[in-house]
C-alpha positions as a printed NumPy array, in Angstrom:
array([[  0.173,   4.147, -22.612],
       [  0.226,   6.224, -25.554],
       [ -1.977,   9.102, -24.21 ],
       [ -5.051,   9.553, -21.945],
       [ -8.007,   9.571, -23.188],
       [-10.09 ,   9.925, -20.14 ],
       [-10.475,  11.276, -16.513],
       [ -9.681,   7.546, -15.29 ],
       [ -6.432,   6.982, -17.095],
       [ -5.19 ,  10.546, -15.871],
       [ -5.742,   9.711, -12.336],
       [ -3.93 ,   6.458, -12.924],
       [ -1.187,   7.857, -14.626],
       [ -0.72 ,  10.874, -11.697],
       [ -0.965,   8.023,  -9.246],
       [  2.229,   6.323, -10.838],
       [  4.103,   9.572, -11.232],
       [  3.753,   9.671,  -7.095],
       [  4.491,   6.153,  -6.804],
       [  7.875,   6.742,  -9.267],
       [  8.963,   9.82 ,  -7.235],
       [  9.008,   8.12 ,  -3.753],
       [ 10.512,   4.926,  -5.45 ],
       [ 13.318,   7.257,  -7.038],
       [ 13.8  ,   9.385,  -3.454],
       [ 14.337,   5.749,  -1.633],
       [ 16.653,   4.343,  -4.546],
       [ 20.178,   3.847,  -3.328],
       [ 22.327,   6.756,  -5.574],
       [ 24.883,   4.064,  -6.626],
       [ 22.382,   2.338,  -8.564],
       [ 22.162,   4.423, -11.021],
       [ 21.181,   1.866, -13.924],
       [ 17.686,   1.482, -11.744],
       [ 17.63 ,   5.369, -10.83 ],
       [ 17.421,   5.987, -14.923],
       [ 15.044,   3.495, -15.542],
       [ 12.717,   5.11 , -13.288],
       [ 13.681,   8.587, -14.367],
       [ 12.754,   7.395, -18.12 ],
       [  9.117,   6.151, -16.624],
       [  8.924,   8.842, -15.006],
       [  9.438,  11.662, -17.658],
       [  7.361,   9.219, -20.24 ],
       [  3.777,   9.603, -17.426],
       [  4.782,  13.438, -16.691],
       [  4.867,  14.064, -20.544],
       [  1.613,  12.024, -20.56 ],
       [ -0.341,  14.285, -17.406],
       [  1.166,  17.489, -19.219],
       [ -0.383,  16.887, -22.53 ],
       [ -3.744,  15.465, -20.983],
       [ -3.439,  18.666, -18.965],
       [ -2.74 ,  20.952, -21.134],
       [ -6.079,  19.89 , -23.756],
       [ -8.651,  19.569, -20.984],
       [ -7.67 ,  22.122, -18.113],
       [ -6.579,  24.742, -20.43 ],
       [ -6.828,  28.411, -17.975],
       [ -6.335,  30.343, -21.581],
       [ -5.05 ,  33.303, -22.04 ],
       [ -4.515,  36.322, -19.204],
       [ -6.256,  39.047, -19.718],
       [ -5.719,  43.111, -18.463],
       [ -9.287,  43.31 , -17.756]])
């Protein structure tokens, strides 16, 4: 996935950063060539929710008001 484009593919991708932190909290520590492929995924959806996040739940600026 390149980047979300809608509501749907956000939902899917948060659903597999979930799925990528309980796989990565049961991985055994010694196997560490597993434990970085699942870090890589799991940096590669986060970027992906932060950027989909960022464009369409934007809070803006604060304000003193």
């Amino acid at each position: 996935m390149k980047k979300i484009e809608t509501i749907e593919e956000y939902n899917q991708a948060v659903e597999r950063v979930e799925i990528l932190l309980k796989q990565l909290d049961e991985t055994d520590p010694s196997f560490t060539s597993k434990i970085d492929e699942l870090e890589s995924e799991l940096k590669h959806y986060s970027d992906l929710v932060t950027d989909y996040c960022d464009e369409h739940f934007s809070v803006g600026e604060p304000t003193t008001e």
